[in-house]
C-alpha positions as CSV (number, residue, x, y, z in Angstrom):
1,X,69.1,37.9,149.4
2,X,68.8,41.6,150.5
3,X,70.7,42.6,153.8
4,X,68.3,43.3,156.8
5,X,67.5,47.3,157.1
6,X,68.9,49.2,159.5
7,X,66.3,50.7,162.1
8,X,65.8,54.8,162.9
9,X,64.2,55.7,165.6
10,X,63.1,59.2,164.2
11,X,61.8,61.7,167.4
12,X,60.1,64.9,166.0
13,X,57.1,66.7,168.2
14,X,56.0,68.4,164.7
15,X,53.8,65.4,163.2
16,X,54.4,66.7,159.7
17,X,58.0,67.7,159.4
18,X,58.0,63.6,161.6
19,X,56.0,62.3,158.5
20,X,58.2,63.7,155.7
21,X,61.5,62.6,157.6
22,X,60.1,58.9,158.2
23,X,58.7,58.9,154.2
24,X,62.1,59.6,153.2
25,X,64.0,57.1,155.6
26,X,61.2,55.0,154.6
27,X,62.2,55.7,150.7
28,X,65.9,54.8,151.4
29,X,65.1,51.8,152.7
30,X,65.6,52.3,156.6
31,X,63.3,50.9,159.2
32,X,61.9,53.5,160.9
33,X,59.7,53.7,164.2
34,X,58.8,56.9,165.4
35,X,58.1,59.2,168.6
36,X,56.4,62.7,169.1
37,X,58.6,63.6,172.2
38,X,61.3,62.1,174.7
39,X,59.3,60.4,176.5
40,X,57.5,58.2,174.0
41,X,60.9,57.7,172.7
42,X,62.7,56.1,176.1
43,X,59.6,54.4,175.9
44,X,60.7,52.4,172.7
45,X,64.3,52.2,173.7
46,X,63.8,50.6,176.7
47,X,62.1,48.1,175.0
48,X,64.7,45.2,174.5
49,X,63.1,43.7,171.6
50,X,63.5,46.6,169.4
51,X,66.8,46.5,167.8
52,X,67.8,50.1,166.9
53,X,71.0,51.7,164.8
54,X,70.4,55.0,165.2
55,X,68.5,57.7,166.6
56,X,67.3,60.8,165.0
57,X,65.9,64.0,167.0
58,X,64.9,67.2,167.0
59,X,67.4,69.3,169.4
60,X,63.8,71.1,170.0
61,X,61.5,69.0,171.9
62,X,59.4,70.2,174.8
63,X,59.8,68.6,178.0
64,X,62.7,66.9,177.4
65,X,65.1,68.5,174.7
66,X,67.2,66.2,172.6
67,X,70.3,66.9,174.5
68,X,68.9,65.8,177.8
69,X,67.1,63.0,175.5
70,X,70.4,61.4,174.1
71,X,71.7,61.9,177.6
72,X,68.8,59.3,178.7
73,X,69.2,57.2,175.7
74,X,72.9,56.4,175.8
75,X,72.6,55.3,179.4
76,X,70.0,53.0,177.8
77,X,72.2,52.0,175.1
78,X,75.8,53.4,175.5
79,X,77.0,52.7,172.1
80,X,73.6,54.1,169.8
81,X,74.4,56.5,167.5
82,X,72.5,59.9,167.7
83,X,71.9,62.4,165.0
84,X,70.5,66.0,165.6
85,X,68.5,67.4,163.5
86,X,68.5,71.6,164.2
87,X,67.5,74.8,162.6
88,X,70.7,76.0,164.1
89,X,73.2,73.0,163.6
90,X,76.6,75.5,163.4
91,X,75.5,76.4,167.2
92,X,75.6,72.8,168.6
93,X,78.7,70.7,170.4
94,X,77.6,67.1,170.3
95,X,79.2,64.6,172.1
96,X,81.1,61.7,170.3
97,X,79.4,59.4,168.5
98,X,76.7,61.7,167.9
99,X,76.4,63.9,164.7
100,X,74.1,67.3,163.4
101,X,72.0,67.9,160.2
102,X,71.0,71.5,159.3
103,X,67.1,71.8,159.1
104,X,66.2,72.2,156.3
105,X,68.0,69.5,154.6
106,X,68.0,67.7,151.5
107,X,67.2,64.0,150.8
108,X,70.3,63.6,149.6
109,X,71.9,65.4,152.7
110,X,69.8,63.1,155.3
111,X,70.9,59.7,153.3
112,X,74.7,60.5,153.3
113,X,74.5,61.4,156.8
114,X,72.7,58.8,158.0
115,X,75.0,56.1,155.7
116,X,78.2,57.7,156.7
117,X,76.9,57.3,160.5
118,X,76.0,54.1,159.9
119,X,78.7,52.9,158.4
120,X,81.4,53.9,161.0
């Protein structure tokens, strides 16, 4: 009996750099729902019937960038775990409970991360 996946809510405005993250989640085994922007994504987090274990998102998103985004999201669900994902990752204080990946990053660097986070 397999153990159920864990579930990424991956939030990218760039559809393809969106496409190759979710293929590689996708590859490790993750459950993975997706949003082009902060609003699609408090969209699916409001949603109580979507269980999710961690969010992923660009710190670059128009409208809504992913600090005010997480912001939003942990009043949602005060214990999610939130990973950046920046071109400039040295540059970034994240709150607790929240972690940054270096764009670009390797598969291997995206699957520790994401393991270590969701292990803790």
């Amino acid at each position: 009996m397999s153990t159920p996946a864990f579930t990424i809510l991956v939030v990218e405005d760039d559809d393809i750099v969106r496409m190759l993250i979710v293929d590689v989640l996708e590859e490790l085994e993750f459950k993975v729902l997706e949003a082009d922007g902060g609003e699609q994504a408090l969209e699916v987090l409001q949603d109580p019937d979507k269980t999710i274990d961690l969010m992923m998102t660009d710190v670059g998103l128009p409208d809504m960038d992913g600090r005010e985004l997480a912001t939003a999201a942990r009043k949602l669900r005060p214990a999610l775990p939130i990973l950046f994902a920046s071109g400039y990752a040295e540059s970034i204080d994240v709150p607790a409970g929240m972690q940054v990946i270096g764009k670009p990053f390797s598969i291997d660097q995206l699957r520790d991360k994401v393991t270590g986070m969701l292990a803790s």
